[in-house]
C-alpha positions in Angstrom: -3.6 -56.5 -21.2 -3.2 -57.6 -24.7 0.4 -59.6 -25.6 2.4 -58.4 -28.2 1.5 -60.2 -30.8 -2.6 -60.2 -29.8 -2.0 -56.2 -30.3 -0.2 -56.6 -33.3 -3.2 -59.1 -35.2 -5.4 -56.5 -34.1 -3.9 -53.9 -35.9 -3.3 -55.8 -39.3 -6.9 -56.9 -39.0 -7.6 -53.2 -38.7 -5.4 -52.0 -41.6 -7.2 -55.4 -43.7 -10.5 -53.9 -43.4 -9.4 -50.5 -44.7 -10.1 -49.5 -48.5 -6.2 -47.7 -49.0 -7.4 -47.2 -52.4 -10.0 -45.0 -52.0 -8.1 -42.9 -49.4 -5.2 -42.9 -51.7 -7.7 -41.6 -54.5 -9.4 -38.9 -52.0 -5.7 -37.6 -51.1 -4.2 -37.6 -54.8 -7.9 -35.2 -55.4 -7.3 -32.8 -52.5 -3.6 -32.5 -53.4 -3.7 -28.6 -54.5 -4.7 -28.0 -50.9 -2.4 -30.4 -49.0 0.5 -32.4 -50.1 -0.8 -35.9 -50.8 0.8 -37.8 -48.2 -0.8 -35.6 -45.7 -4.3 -36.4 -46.8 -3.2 -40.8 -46.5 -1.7 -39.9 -42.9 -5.3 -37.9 -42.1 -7.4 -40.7 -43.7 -5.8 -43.8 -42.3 -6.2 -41.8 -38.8 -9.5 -41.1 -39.4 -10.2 -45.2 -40.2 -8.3 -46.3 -37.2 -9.3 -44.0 -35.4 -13.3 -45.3 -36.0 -12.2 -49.0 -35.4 -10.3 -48.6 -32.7 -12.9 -46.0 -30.8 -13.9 -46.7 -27.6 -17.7 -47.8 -27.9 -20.6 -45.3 -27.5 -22.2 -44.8 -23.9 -25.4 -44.7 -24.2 -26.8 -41.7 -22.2 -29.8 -42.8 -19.9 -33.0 -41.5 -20.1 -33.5 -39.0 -16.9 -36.9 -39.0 -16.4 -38.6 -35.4 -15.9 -39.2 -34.5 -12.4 -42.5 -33.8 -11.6 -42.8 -29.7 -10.7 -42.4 -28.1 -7.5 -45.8 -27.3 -7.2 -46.9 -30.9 -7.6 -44.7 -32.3 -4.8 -44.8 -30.0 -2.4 -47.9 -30.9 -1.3 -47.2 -34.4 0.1 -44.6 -32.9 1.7 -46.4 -30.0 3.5 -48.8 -33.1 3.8 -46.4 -35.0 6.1 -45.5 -32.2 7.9 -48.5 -31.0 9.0 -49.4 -34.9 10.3 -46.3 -34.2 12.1 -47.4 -31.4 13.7 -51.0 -32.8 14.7 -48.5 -35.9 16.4 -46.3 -33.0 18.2 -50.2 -30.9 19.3 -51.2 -34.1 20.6 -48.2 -35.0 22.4 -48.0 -30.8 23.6 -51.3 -31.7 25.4 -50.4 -34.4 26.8 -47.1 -32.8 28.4 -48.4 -29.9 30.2 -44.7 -28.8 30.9 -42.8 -27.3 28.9 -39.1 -28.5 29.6 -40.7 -32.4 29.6 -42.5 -31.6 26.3 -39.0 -30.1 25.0 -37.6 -33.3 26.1 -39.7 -35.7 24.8 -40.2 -34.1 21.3 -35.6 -34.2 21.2 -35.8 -37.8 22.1 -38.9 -38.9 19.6 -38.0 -36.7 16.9 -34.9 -34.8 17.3 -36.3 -31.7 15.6 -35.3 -28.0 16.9 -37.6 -25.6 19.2 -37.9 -23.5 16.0 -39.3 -26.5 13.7 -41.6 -27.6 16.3 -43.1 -24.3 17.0 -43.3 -23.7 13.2 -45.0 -26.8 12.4 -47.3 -26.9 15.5 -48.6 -23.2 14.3 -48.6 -23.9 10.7 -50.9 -27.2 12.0 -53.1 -25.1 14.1 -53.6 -22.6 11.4 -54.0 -24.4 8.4 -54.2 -28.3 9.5 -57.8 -28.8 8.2 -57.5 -26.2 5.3 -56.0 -28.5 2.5 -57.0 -25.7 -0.3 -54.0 -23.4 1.4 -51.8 -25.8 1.9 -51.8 -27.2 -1.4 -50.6 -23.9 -2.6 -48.5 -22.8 -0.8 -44.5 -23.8 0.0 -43.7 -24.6 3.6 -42.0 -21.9 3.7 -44.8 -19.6 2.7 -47.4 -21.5 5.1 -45.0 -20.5 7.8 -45.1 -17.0 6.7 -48.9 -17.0 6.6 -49.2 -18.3 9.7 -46.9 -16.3 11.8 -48.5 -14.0 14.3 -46.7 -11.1 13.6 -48.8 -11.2 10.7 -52.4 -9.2 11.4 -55.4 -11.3 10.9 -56.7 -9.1 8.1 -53.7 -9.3 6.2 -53.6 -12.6 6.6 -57.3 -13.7 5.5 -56.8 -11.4 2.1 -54.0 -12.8 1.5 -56.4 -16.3 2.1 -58.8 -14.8 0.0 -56.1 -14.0 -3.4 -55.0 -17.6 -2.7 -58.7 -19.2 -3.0 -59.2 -16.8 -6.2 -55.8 -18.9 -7.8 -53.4 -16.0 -7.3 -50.1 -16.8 -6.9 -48.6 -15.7 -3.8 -44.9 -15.9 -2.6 -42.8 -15.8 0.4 -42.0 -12.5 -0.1 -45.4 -11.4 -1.1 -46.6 -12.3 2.2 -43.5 -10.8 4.5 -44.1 -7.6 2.8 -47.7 -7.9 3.1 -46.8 -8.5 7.0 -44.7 -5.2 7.0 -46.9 -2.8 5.2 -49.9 -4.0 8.0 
């Protein structure tokens, strides 16, 4: 902290660098709409105010996220190599409480994410012109075999032709049948 008399050469080196005439002059010509000693307090404030400001942050530029749609597919990328690890190790592990057992201990996912990404893999693994359209969620969707194979392969069929489809286009899809 600055001493007493640090603070004080501040301030008369602050006052020093001030033109008091000219604020003087712009009070005495706006004195019909304040009284003039009004307009030195709000001038001086406004000087002092300027030196004595806290300096500027500048703001960093955020760079723009790439869009949903462009990084979503290394991500259903990487989980469908997962699944192709977890269908290799499922045929290796003919039993079903050893494979539950080994796929908590190498990869600590839940019965539902395995069986979601093992079916999305099996489905869709080598079809990289679905997959790169879809979210995960959606490939799950598409995938799930509640859904009846016709439904399903239109629904392939709009995707190939570029139509957007969403999650929900395909679960009501799946209940209309």
């Amino acid at each position: 902290m600055p001493t007493q008399s640090g603070l004080r050469g501040a301030w008369l080196e602050a006052i020093d660098t001030i033109d008091l005439g000219q604020i003087r002059s712009q009070a005495k010509a706006s004195r019909r709409v304040l009284p003039q000693r009004h307009g030195v307090a709000a001038g001086l404030f406004r000087e002092l105010s300027t030196i004595f400001a806290e300096p500027k942050v500048e703001r960093r530029k955020v760079e723009k996220k790439l869009p949903r749609s462009v990084t979503r597919v290394a991500e259903n990328s990487a989980k469908i190599e997962l699944g192709r690890k977890l269908l290799v190790l499922r045929e290796q592990t003919p039993n079903n409480r050893k494979f539950g057992e080994v796929v908590r201990g190498q990869f600590d996912l839940e019965a539902s994410a395995v069986s979601q990404l093992m079916r999305v893999t099996k489905v869709y693994g080598e079809r990289e012109e679905i997959t790169s359209r879809l979210s995960w969620r959606g490939l799950v969707a598409l995938s799930s075999s509640n859904l009846p194979k016709r439904v399903r392969r239109g629904l392939e069929t709009r995707i190939l032709a570029g139509e957007s489809i969403s999650v929900t286009r395909v679960e009501a899809a799946g209940a209309r049948r």
